[in-house]
N, CA, C and O atoms as a GROMACS GRO file, in nm:
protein
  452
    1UNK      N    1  -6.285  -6.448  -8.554
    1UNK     CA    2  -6.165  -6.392  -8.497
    1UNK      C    3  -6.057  -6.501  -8.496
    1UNK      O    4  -6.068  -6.597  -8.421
    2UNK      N    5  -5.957  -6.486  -8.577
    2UNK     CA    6  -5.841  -6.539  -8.532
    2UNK      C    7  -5.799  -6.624  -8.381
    2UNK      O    8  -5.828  -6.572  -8.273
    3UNK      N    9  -5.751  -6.714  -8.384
    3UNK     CA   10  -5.722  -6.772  -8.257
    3UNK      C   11  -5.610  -6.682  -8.133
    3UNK      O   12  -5.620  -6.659  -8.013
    4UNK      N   13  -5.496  -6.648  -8.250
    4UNK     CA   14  -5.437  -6.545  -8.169
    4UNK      C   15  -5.481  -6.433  -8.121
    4UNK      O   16  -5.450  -6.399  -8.007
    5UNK      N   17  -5.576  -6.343  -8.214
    5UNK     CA   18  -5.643  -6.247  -8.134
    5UNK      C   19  -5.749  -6.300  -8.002
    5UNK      O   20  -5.794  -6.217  -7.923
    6UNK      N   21  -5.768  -6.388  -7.994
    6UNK     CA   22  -5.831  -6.440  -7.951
    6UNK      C   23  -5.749  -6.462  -7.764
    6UNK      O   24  -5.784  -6.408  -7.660
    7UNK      N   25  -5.678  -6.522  -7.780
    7UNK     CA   26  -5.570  -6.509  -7.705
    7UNK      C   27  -5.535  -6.422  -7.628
    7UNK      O   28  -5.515  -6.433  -7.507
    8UNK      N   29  -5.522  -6.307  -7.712
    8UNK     CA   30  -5.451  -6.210  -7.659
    8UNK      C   31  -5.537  -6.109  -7.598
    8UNK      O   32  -5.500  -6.036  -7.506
    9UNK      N   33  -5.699  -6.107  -7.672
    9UNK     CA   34  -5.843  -6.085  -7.573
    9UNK      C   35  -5.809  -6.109  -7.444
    9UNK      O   36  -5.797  -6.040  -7.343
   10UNK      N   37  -5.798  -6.222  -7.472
   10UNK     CA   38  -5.804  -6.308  -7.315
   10UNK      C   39  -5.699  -6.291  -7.224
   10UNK      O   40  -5.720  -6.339  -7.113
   11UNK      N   41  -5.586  -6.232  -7.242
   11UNK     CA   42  -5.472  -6.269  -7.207
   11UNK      C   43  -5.474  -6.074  -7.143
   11UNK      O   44  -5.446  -6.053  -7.025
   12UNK      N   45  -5.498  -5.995  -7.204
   12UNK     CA   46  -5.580  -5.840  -7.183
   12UNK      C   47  -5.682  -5.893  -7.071
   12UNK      O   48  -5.644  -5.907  -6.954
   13UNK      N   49  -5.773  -5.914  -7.099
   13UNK     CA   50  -5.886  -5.941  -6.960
   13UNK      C   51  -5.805  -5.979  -6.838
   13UNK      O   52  -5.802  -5.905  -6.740
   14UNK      N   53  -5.742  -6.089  -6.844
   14UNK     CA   54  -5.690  -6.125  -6.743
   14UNK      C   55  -5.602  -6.042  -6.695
   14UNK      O   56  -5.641  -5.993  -6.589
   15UNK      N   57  -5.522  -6.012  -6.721
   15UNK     CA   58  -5.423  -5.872  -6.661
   15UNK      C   59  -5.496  -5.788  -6.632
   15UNK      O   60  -5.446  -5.722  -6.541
   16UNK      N   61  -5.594  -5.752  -6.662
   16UNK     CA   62  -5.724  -5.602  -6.665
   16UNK      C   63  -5.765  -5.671  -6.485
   16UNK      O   64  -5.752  -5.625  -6.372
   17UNK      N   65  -5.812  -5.787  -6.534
   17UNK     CA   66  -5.883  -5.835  -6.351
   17UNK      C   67  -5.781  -5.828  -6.250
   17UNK      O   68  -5.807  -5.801  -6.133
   18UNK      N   69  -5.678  -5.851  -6.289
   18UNK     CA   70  -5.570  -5.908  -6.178
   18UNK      C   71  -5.512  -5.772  -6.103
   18UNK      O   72  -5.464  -5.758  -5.991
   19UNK      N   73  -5.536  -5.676  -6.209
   19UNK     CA   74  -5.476  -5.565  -6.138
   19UNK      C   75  -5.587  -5.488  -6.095
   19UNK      O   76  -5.548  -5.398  -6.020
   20UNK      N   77  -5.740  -5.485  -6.116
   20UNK     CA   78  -5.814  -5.455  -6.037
   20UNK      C   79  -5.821  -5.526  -5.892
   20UNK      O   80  -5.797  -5.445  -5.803
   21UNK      N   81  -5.844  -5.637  -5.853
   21UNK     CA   82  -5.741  -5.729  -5.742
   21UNK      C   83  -5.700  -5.635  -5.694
   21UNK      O   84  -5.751  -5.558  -5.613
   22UNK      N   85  -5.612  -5.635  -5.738
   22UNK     CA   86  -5.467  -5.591  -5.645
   22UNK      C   87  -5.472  -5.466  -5.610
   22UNK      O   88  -5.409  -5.435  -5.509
   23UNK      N   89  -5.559  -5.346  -5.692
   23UNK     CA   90  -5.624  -5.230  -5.665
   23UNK      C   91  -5.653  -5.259  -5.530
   23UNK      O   92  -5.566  -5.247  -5.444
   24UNK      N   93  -5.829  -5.313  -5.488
   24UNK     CA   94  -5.855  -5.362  -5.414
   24UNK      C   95  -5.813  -5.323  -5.248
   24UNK      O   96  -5.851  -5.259  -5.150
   25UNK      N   97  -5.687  -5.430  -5.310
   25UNK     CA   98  -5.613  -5.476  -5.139
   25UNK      C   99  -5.553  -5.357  -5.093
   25UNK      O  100  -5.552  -5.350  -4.970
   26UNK      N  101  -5.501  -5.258  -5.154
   26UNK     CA  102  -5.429  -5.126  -5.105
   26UNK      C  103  -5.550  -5.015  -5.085
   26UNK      O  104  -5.505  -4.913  -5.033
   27UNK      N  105  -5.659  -5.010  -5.107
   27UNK     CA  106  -5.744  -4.939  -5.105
   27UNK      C  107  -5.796  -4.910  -5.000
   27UNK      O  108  -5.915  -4.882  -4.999
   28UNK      N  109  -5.705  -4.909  -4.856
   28UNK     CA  110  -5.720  -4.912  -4.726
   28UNK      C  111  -5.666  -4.750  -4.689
   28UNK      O  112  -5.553  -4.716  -4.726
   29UNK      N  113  -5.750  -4.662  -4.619
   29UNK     CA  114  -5.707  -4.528  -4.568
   29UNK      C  115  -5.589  -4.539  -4.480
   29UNK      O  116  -5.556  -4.636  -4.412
   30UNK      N  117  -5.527  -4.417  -4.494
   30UNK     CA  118  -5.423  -4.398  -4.379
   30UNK      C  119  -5.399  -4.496  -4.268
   30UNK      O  120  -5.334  -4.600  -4.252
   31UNK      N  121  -5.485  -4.413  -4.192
   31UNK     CA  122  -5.563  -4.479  -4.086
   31UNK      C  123  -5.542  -4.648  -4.042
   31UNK      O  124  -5.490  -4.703  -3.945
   32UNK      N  125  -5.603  -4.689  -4.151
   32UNK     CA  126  -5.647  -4.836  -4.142
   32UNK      C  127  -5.538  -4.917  -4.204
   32UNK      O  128  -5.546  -5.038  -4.181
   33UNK      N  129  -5.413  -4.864  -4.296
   33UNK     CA  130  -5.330  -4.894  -4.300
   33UNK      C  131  -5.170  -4.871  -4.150
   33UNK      O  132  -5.082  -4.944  -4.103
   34UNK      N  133  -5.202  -4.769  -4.137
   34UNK     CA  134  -5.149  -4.769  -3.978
   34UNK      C  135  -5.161  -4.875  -3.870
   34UNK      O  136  -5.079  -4.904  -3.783
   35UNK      N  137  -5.314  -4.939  -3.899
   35UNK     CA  138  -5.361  -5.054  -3.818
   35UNK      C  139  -5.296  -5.169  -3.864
   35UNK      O  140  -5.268  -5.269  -3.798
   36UNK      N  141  -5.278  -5.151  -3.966
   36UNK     CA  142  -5.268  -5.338  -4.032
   36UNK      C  143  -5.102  -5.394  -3.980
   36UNK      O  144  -5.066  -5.499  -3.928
   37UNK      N  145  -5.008  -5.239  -4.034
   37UNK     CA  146  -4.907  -5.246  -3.957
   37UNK      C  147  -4.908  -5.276  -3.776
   37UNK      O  148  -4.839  -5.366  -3.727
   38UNK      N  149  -4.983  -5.200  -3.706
   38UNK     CA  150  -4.965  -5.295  -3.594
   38UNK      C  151  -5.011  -5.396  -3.635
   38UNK      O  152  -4.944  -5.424  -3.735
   39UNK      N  153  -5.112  -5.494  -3.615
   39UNK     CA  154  -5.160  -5.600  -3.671
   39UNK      C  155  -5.018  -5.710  -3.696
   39UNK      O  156  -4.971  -5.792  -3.618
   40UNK      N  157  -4.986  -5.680  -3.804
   40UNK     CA  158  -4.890  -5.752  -3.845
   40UNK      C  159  -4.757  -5.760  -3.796
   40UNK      O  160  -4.696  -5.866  -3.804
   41UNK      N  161  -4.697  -5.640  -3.737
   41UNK     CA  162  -4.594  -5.642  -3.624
   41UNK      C  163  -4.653  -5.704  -3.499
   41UNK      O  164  -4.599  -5.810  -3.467
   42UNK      N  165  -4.746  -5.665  -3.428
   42UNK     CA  166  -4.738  -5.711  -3.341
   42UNK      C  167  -4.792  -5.873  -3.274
   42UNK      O  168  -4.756  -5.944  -3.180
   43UNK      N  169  -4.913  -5.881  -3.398
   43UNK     CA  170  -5.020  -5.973  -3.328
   43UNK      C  171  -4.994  -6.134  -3.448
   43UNK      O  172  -4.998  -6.252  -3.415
   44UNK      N  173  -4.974  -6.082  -3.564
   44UNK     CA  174  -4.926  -6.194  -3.646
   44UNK      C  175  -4.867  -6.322  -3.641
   44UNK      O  176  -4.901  -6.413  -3.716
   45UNK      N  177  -4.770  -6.334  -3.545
   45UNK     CA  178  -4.682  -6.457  -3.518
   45UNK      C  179  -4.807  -6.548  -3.425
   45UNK      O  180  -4.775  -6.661  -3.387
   46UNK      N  181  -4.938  -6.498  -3.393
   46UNK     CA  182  -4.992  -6.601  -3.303
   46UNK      C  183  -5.171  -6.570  -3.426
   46UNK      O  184  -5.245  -6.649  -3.484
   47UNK      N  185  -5.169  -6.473  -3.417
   47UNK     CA  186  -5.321  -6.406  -3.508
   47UNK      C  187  -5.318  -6.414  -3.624
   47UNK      O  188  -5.215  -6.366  -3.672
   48UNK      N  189  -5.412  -6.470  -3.720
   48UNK     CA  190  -5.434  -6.431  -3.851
   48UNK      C  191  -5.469  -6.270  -3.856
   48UNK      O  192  -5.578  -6.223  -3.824
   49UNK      N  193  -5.398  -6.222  -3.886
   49UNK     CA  194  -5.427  -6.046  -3.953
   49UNK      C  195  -5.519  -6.013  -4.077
   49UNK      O  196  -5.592  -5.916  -4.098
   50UNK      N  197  -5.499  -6.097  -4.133
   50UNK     CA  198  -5.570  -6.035  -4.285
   50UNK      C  199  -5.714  -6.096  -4.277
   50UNK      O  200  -5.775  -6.131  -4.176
   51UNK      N  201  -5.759  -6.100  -4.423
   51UNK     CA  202  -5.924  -6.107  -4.447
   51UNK      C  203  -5.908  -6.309  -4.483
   51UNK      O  204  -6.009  -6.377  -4.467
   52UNK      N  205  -5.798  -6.364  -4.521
   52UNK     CA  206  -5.810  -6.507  -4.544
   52UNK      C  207  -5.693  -6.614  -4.494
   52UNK      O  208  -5.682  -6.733  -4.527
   53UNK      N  209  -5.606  -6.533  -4.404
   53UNK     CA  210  -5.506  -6.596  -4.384
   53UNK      C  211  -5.555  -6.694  -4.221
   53UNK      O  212  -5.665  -6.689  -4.166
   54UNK      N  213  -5.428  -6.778  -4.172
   54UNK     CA  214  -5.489  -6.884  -4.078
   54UNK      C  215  -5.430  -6.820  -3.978
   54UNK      O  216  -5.342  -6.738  -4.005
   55UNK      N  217  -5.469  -6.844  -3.839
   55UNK     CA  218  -5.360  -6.785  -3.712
   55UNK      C  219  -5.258  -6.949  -3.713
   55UNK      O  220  -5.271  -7.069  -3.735
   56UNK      N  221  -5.166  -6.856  -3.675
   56UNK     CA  222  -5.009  -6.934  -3.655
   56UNK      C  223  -5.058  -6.994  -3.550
   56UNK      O  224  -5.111  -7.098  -3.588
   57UNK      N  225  -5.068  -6.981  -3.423
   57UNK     CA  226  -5.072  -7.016  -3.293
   57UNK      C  227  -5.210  -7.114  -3.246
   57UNK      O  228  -5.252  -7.054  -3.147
   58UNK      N  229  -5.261  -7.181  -3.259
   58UNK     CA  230  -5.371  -7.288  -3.257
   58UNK      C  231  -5.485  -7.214  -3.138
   58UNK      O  232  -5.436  -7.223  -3.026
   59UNK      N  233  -5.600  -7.155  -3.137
   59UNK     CA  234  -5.668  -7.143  -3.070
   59UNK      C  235  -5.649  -6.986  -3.090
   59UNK      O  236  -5.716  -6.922  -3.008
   60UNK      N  237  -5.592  -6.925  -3.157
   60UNK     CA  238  -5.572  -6.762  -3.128
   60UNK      C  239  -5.689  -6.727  -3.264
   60UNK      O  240  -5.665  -6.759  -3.380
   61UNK      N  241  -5.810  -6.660  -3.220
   61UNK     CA  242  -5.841  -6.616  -3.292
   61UNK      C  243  -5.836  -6.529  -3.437
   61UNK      O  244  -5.755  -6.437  -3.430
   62UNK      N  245  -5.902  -6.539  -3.557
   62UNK     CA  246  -5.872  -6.464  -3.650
   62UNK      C  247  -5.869  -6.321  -3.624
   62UNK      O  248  -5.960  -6.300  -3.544
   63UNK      N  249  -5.834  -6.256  -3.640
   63UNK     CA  250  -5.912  -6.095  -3.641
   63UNK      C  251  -6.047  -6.046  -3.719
   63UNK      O  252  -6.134  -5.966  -3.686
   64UNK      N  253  -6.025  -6.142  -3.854
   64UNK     CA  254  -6.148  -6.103  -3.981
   64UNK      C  255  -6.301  -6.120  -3.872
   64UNK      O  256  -6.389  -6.038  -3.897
   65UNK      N  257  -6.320  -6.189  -3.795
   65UNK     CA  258  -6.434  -6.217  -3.677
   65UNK      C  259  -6.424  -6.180  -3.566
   65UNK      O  260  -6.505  -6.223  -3.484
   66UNK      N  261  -6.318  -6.086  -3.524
   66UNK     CA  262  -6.355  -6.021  -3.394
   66UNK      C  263  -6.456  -6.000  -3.327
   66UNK      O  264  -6.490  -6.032  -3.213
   67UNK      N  265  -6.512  -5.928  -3.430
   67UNK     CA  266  -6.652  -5.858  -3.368
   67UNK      C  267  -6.761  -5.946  -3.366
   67UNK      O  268  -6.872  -5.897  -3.344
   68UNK      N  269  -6.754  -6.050  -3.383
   68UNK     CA  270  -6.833  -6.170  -3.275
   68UNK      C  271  -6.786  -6.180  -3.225
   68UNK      O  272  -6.820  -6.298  -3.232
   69UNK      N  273  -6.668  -6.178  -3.104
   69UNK     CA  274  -6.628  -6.184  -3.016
   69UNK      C  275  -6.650  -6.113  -2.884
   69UNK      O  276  -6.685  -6.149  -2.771
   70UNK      N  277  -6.609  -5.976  -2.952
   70UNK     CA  278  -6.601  -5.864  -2.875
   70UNK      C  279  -6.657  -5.754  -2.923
   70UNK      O  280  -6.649  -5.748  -3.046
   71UNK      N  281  -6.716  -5.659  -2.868
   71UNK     CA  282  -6.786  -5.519  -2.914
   71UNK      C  283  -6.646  -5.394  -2.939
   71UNK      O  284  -6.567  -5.345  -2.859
   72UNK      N  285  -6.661  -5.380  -3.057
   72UNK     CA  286  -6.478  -5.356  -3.124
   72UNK      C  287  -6.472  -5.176  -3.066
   72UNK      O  288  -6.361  -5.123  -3.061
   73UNK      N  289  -6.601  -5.092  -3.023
   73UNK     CA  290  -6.530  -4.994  -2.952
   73UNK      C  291  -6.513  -4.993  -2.843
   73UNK      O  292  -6.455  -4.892  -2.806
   74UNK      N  293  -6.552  -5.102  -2.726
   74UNK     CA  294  -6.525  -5.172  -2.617
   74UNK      C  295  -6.359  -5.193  -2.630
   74UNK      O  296  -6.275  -5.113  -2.589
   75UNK      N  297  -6.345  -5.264  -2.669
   75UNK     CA  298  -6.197  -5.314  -2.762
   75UNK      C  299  -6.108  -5.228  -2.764
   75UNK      O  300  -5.992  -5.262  -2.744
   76UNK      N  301  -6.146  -5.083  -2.793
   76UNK     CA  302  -6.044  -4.962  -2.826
   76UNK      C  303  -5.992  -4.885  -2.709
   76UNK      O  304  -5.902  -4.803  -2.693
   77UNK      N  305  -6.121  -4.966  -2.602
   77UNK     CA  306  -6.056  -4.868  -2.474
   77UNK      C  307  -5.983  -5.010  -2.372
   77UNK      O  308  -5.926  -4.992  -2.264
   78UNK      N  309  -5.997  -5.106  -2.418
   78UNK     CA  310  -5.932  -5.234  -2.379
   78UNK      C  311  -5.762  -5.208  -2.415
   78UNK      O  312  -5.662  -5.224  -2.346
   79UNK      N  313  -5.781  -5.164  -2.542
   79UNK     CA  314  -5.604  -5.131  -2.620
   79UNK      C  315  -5.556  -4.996  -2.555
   79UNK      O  316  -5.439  -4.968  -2.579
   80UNK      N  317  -5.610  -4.931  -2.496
   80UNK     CA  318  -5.563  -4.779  -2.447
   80UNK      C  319  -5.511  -4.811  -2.281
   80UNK      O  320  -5.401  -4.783  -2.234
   81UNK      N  321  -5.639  -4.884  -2.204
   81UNK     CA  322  -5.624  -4.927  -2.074
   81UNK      C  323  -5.503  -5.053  -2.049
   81UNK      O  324  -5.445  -5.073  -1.942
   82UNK      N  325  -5.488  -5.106  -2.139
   82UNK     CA  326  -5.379  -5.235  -2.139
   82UNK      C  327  -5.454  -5.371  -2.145
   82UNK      O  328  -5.496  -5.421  -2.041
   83UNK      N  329  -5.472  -5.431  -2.264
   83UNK     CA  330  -5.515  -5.532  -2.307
   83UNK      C  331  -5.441  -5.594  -2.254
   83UNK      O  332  -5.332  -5.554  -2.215
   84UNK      N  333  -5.506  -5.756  -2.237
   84UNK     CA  334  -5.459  -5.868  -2.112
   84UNK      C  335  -5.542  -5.971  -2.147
   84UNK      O  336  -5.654  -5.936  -2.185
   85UNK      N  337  -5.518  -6.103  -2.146
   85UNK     CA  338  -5.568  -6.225  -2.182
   85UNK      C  339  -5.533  -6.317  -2.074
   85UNK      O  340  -5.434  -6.314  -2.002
   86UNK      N  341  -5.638  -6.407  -2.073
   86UNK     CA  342  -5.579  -6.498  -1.939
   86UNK      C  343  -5.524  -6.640  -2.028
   86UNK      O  344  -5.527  -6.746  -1.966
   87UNK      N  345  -5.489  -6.641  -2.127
   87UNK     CA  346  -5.400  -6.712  -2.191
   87UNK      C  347  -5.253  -6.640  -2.202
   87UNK      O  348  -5.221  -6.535  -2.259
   88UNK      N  349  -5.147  -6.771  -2.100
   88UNK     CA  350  -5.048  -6.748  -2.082
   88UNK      C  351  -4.943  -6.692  -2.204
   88UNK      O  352  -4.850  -6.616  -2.179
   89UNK      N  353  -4.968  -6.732  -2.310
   89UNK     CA  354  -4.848  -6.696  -2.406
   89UNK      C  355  -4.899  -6.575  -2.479
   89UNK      O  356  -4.831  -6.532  -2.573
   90UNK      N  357  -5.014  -6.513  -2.445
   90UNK     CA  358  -5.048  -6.360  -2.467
   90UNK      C  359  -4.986  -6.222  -2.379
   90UNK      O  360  -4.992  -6.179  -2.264
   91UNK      N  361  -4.936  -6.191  -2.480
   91UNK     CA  362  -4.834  -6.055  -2.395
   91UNK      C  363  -4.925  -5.956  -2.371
   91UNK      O  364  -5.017  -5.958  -2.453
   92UNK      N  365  -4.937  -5.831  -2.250
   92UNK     CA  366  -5.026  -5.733  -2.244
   92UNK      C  367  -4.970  -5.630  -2.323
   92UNK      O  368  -4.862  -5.571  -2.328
   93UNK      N  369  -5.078  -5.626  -2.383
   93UNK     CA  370  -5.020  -5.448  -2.482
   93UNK      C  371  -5.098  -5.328  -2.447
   93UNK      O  372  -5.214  -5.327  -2.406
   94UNK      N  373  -5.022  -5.230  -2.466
   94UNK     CA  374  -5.067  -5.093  -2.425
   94UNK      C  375  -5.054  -4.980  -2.534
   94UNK      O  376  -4.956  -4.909  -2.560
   95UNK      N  377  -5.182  -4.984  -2.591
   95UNK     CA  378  -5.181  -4.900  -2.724
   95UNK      C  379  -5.182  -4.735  -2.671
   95UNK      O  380  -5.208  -4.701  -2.556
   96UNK      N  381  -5.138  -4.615  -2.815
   96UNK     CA  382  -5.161  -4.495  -2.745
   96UNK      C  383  -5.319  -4.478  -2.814
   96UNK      O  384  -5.360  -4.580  -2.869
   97UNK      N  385  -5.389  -4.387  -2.817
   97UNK     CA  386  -5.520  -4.316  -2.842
   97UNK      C  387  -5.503  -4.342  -2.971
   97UNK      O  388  -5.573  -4.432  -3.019
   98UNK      N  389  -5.412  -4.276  -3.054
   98UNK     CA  390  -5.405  -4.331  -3.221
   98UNK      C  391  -5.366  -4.431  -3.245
   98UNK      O  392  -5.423  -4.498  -3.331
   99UNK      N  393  -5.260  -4.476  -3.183
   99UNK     CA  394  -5.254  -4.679  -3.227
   99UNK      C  395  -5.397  -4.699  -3.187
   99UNK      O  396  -5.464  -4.691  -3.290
  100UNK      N  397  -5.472  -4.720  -3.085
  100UNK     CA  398  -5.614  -4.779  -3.059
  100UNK      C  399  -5.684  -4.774  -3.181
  100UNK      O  400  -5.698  -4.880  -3.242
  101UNK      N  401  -5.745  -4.638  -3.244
  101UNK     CA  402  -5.825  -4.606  -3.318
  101UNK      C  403  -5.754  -4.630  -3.465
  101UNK      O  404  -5.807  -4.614  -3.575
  102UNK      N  405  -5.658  -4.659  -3.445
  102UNK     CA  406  -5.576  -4.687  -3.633
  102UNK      C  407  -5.627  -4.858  -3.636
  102UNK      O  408  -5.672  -4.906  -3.740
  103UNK      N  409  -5.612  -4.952  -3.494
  103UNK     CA  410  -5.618  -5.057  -3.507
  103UNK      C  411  -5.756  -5.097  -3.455
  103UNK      O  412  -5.772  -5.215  -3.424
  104UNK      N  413  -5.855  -5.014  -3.443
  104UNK     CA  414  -5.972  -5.026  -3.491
  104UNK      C  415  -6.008  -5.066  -3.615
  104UNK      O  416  -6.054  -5.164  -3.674
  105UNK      N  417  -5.953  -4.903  -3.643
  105UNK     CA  418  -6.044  -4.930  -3.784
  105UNK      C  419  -6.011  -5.021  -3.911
  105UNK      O  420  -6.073  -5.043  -4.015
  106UNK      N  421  -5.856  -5.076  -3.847
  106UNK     CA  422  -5.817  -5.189  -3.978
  106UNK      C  423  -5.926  -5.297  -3.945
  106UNK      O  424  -5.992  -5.347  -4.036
  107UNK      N  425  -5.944  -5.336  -3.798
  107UNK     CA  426  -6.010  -5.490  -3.762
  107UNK      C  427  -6.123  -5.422  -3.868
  107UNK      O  428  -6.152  -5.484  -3.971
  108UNK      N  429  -6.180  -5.301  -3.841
  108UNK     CA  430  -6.372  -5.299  -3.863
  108UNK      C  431  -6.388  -5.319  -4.075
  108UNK      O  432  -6.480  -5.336  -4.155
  109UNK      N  433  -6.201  -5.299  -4.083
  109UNK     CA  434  -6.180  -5.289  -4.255
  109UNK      C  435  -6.191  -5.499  -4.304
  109UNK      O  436  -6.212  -5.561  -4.408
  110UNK      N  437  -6.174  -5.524  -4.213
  110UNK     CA  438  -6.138  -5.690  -4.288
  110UNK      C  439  -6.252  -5.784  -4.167
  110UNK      O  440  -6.217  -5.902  -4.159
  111UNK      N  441  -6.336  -5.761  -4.106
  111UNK     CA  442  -6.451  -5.836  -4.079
  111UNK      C  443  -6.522  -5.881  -4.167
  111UNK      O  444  -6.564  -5.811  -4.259
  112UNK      N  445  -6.551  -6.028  -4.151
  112UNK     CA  446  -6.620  -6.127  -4.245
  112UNK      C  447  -6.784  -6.104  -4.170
  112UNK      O  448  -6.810  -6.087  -4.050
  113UNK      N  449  -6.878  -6.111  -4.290
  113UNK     CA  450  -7.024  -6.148  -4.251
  113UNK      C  451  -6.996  -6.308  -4.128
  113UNK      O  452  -7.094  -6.364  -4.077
   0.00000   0.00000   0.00000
């Protein structure tokens, strides 16, 4: 084979993977995309939100490991009743029944083994 075909094999594969990737990351339901948006509006500036990113705020847990933390449908009635932290620069939030369960099911979508 020619070097250029060769190339251009390669150069096909790679675009072929990259956009499976990127498939991937959007491949999140309604639902769990509803979550990520809170997530990222609300909890981001101190929380890592996603599956590899760092938390901004030093000591604020990832989300991808919640659930070593906390028992995540415990959690859902924590976000309905008014979540509260005894760390001062944590604001209390008060989710409705579908914010709770949208931002469930994003955390239960990006938990690490």
């Amino acid at each position: 084979m020619r070097p250029a075909a060769v190339l251009r094999v390669f150069f096909l594969v790679l675009l072929m993977a990259s956009s499976m990737c990127r498939g991937r990351a959007d491949e999140l339901a309604p639902l769990q995309r509803q979550g990520r948006a809170l997530a990222e509006r609300m909890c981001a500036p101190c929380h890592a939100v996603g599956r590899t990113d760092q938390s901004p705020h030093i000591g604020a847990p990832p989300f991808r490991s919640l659930d070593r933390r906390v028992d995540l449908d415990a959690f859902m009635t924590r976000l309905r009743e008014g979540l509260t932290s005894g760390h001062p620069d944590m604001p209390t939030f008060r989710f409705t029944r579908q914010d709770a369960r949208a931002f469930v099911a994003y955390l239960r979508s990006i938990q690490t083994p």
